[in-house]
C-alpha positions as CSV (number, residue, x, y, z in Angstrom):
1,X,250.9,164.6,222.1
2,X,253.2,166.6,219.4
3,X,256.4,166.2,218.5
4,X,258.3,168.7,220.1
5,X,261.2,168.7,217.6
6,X,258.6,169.5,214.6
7,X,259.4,173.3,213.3
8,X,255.8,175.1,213.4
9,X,254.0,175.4,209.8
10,X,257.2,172.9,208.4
11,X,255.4,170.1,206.9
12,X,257.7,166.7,206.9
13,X,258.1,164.5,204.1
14,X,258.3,161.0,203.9
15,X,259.8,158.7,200.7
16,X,258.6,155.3,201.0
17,X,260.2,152.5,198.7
18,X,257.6,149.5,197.6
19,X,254.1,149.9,196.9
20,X,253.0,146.7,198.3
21,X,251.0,146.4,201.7
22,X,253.1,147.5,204.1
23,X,254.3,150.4,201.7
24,X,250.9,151.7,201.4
25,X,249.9,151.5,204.8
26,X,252.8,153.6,206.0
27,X,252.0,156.5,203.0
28,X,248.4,156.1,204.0
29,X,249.2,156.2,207.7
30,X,251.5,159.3,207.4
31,X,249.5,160.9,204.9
32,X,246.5,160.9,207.4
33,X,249.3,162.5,210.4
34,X,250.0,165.5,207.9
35,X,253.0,164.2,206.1
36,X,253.9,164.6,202.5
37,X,254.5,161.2,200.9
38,X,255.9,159.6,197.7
39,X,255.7,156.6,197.5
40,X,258.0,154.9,195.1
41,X,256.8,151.6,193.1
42,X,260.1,149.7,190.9
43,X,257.2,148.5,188.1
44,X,255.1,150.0,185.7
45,X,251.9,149.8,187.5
46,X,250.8,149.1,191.0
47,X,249.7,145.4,191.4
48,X,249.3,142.5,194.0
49,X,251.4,139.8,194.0
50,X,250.2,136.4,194.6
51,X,246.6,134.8,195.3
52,X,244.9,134.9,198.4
53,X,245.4,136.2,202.0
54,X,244.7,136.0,205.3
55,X,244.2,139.3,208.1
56,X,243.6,138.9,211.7
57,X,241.8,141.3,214.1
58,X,245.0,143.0,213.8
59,X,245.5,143.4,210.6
60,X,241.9,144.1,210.4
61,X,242.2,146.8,212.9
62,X,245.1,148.6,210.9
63,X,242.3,148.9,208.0
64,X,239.7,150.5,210.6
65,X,242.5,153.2,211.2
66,X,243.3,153.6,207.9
67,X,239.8,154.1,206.4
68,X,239.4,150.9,204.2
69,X,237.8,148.7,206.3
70,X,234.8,148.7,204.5
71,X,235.8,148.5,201.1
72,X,237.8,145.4,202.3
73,X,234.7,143.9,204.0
74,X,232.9,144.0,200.9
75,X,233.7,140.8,198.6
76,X,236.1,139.1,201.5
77,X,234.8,136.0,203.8
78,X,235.0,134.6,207.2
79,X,234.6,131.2,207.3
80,X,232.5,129.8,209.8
81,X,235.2,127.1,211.3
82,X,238.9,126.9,211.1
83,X,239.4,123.1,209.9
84,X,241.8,120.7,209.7
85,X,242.4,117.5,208.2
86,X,244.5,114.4,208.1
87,X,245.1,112.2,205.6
88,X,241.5,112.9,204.7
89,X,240.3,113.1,207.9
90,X,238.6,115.8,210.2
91,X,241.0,116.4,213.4
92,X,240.0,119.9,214.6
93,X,237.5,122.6,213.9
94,X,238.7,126.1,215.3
95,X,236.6,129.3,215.8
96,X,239.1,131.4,217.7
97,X,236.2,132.5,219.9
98,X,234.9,135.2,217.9
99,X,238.1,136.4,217.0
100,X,237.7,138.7,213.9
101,X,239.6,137.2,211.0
102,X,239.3,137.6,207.2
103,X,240.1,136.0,203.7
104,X,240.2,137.6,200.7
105,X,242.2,138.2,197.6
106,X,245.3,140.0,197.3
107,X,244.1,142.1,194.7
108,X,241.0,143.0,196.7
109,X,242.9,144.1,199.6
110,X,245.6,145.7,197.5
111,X,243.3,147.9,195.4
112,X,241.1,149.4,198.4
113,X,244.8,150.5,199.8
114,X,245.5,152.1,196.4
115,X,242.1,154.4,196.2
116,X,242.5,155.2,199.7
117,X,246.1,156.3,199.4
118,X,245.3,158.2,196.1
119,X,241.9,160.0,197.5
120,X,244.4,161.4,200.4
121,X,246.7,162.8,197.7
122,X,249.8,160.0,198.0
123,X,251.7,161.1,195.4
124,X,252.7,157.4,193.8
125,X,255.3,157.0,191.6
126,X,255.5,154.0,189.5
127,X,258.5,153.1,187.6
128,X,260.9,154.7,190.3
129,X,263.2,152.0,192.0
130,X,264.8,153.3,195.4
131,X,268.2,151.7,194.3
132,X,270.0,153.1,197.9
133,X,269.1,155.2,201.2
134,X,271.0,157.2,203.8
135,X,270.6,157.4,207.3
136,X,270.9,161.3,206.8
137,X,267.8,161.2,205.1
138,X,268.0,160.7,201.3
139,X,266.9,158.2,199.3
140,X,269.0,157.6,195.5
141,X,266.5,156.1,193.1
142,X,267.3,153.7,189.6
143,X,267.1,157.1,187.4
144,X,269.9,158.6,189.8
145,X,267.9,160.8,191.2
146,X,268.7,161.6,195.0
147,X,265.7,162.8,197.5
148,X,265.8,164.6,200.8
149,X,263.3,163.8,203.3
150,X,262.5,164.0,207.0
151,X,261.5,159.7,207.0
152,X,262.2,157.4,205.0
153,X,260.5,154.0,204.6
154,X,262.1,150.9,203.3
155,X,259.3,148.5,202.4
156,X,260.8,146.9,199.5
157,X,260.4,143.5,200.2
158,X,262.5,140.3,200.8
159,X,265.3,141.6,198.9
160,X,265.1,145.4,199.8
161,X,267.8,147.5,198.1
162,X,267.0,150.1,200.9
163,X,268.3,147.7,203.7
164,X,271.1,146.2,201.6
165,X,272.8,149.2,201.0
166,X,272.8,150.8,204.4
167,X,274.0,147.2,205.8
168,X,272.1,146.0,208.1
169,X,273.3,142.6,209.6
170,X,270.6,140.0,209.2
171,X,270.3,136.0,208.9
172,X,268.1,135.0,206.1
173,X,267.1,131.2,205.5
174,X,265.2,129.1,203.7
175,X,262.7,126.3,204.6
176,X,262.4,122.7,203.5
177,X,258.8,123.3,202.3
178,X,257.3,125.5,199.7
179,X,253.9,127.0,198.3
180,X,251.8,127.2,195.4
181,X,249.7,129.7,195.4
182,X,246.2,130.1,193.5
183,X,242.9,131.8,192.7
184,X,240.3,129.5,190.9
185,X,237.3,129.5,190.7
186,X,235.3,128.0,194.3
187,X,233.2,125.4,192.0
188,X,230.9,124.7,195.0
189,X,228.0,123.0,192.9
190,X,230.9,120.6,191.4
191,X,232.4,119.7,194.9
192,X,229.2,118.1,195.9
193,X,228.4,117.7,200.1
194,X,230.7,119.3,202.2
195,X,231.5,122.2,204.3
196,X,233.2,124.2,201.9
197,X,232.6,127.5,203.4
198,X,235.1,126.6,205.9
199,X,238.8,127.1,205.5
200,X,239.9,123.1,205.7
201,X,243.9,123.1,205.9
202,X,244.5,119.6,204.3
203,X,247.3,117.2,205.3
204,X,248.3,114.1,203.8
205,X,252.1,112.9,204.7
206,X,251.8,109.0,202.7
207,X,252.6,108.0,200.4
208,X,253.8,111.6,199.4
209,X,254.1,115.0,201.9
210,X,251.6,117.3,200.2
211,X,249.2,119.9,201.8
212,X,246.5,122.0,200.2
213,X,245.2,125.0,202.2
214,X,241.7,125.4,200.7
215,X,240.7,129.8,201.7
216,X,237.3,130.7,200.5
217,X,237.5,134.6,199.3
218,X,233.9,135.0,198.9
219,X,231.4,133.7,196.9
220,X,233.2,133.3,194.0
221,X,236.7,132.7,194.1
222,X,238.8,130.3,195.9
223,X,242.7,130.6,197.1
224,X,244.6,127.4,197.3
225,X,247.4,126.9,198.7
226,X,249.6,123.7,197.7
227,X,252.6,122.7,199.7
228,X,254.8,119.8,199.4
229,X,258.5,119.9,199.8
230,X,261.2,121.5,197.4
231,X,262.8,118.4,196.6
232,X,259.5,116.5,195.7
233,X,259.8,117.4,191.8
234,X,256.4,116.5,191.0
235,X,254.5,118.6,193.6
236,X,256.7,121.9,193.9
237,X,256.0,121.6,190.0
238,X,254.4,124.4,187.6
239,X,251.9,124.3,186.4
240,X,250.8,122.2,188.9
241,X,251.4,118.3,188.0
242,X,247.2,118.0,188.1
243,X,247.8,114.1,188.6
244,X,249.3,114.3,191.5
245,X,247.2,116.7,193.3
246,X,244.2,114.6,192.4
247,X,245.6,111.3,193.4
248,X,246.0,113.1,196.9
249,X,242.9,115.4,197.0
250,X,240.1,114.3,194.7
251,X,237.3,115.6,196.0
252,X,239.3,118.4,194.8
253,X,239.3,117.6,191.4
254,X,237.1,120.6,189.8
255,X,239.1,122.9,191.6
256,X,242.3,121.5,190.7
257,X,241.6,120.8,186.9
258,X,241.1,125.2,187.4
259,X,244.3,125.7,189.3
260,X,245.9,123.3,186.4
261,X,245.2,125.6,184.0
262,X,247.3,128.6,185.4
263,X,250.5,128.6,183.3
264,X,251.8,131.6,185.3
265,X,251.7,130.1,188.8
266,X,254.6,130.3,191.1
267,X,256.5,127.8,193.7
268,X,257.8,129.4,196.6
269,X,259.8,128.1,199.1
270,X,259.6,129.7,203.0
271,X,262.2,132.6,203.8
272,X,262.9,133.8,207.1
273,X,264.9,137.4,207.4
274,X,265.9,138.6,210.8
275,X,267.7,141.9,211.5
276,X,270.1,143.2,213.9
277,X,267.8,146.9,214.2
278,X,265.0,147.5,212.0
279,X,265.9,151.4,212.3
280,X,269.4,153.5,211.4
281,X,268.9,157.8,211.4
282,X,266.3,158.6,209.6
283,X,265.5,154.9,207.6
284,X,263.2,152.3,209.0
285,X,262.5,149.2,207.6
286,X,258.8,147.5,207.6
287,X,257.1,144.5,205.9
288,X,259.7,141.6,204.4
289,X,262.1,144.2,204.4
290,X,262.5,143.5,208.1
291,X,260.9,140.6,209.3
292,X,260.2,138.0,205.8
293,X,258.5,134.9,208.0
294,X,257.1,131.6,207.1
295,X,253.5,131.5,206.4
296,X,252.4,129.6,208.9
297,X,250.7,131.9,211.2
298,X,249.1,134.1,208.4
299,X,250.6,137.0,209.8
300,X,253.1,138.1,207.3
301,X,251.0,140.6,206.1
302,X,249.0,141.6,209.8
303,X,252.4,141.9,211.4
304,X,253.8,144.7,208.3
305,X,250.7,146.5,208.1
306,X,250.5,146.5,212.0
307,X,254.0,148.0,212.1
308,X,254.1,150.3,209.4
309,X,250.7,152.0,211.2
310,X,252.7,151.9,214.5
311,X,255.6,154.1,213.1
312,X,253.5,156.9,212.3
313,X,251.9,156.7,215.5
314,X,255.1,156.8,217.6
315,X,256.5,159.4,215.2
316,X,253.9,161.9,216.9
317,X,255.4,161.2,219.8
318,X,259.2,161.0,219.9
319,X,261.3,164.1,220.5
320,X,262.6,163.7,217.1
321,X,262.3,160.9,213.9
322,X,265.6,159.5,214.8
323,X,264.2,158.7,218.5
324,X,260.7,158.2,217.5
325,X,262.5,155.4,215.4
326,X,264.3,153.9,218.0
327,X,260.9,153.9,220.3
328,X,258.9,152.8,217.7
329,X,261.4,149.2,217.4
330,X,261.7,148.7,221.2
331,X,257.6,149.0,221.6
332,X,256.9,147.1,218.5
333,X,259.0,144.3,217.2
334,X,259.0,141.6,220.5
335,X,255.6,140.6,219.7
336,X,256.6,140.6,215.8
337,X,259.8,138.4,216.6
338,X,257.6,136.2,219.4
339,X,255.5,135.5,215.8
340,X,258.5,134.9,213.6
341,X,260.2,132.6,215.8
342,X,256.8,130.5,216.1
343,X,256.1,130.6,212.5
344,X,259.3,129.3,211.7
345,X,258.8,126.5,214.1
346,X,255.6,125.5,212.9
347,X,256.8,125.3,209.7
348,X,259.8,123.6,210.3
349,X,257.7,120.7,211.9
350,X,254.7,120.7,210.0
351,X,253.0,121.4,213.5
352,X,249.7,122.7,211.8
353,X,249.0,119.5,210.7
354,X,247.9,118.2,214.5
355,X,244.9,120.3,214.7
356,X,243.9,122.9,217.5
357,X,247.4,124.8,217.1
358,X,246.3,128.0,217.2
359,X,246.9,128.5,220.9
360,X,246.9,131.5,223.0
361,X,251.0,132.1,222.2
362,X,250.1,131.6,218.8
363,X,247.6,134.0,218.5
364,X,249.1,136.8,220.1
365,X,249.3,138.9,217.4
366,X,246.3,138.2,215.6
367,X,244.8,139.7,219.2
368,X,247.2,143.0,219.2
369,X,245.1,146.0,218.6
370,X,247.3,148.8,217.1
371,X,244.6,151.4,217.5
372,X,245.3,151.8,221.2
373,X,248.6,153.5,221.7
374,X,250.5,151.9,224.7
375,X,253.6,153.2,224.8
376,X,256.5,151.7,227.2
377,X,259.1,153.5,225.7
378,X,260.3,157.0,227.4
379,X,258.4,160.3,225.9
């Protein structure tokens, strides 16, 4: 279906702020429907943030449509079970029955959206800060520079100067609990017997609260993730306090004595951002820019991705961008706000550590596929 606004042999132009995944995979996503697209990244190169990550079938599904599924296949891992543990002790092995789902690195995942963005002629930008946006349809960059577009994308994270200075209304908190995040080495021969091609999401809440969710990437490197509340000094500590972690975890110990040795990790506590409208004119908002939610769903990054693909779907669609917008929001974010809402729970009350939590409800985005368009929404 065209867009019956769309001004024969007028090609449209899109200005996306943030090159990180839900940035990309808008540009990508565009690019592929015809648009120009700049995409605009604040620091000197483009680079992943963080350690490891997690994508569903959805996410998964966004990479099919995209063209980088198989360069993100190559040098990720699914782990045979889902696993978790209390206070050293197996309570639940989950397989999602056959449900696709995949770990890898950031970096991994980031760079196959980078050559894929660049071999479809994304023109990136690095050093270029989108500082402000109208909903006319002009973006005002650090430099001073002011662009004219037909779209454009705010997916400038958590603290998006896109979304600020339009002002949308939005609640923003923080959680009790926080994250370190990692990529050592996987050490298998040093860990001795055990599954450890599982994912094994370890719980201990005595004598101390910490958690470490141990993520195999592949055959060499290893994401942990190391929670334990903000206002435990010696666990939210970095580098990590490696006593500590091995008086909770030592069948850990080589990995840890690794992970100790990371000078530049990074505690994070959980932030939640909810909007009033993810859309105003011509700007829409995708990735933490939008919907920042706790982690404990792993679908922070399947639920951007998935919604920065839907935009430029439903932009081929809607009688103009400013309805396609609109459209776009009212088919796409309940299930993204259903997943916030539950994330936030989870986290809140430590619910993973019970074992077999990934129910139906909880699920229902990993299951969404974004490839088949099912509109509900007037055309």
């Amino acid at each position: 279906m065209a867009n019956v606004n769309r001004t024969p042999g007028k090609t449209r132009r899109a200005e996306v702020a943030g090159g990180g995944f839900a940035g990309l995979t808008a540009a990508i996503a565009l690019r592929q429907n015809g648009w120009d697209v700049r995409l605009h990244e604040k620091s000197s190169e483009l680079r992943a943030f963080g350690a490891g990550i997690y994508l569903w079938h959805n996410g998964l599904r966004v990479l099919e449509g995209l063209g980088a599924l198989d360069d993100v296949l190559q040098g990720s891992h699914t782990p045979p079970t889902y696993e978790t543990w209390m206070h050293n002790k197996s309570v639940s092995k989950e397989t999602f029955n056959g449900l696709p789902w995949r770990i890898m690195t950031r970096s991994h995942l980031h760079d196959a959206l980078v050559n894929r963005a660049r071999a479809l002629g994304v023109d990136i930008r690095v050093d270029s800060e989108a500082v402000a946006a109208d909903p006319e349809g002009r973006v005002t960059l650090q430099s001073g520079e002011v662009l004219e577009a037909d779209l454009i994308v705010g997916a400038d994270g958590v603290g998006s100067k896109v979304r600020d200075s339009i002002g949308f209304k939005q609640d923003r908190w923080v959680s009790k609990d926080g994250l370190i995040r990692l990529i050592v080495p996987r050490m298998k021969k040093d860990l001795g017997h055990g599954e450890w091609d599982n994912t094994i999401d370890m719980w201990n809440f005595w004598p101390r609260v910490q958690r470490i969710l141990y993520s195999p990437c592949n055959e060499n490197e290893l994401y942990l993730g190391l929670m334990a509340p903000a206002a435990d000094p010696r666990g939210s500590s970095v580098p990590i306090d490696l006593e500590v972690w091995v008086e909770m975890f030592p069948f850990l110990e080589p990995c840890l004595i690794e992970a100790a040795k990371l000078k530049t990790a990074r505690y994070d506590k959980y932030e939640t951002t909810k909007l009033d409208s993810w859309t105003r004119g011509k700007v829409a908002l995708v990735g933490d820019a939008a919907h920042a939610m706790c982690p404990a769903l792993a679908q922070g990054a399947g639920c951007a991705m998935v919604n920065a693909f839907s935009l430029s779907q439903d932009l081929e669609v809607g009688s103009s961008v400013e309805d396609a917008l609109v459209g776009w929001e009212k088919r796409i974010r309940p299930i993204t706000d259903r997943c916030q809402a539950l994330s936030g729970d989870y986290a809140a009350n430590r619910s993973l550590s019970k074992g077999n939590m990934f129910t139906p409800a909880a699920l229902e985005a990993a299951r969404f596929d974004p490839l088949r368009r099912v509109y509900s929404w007037p055309q």
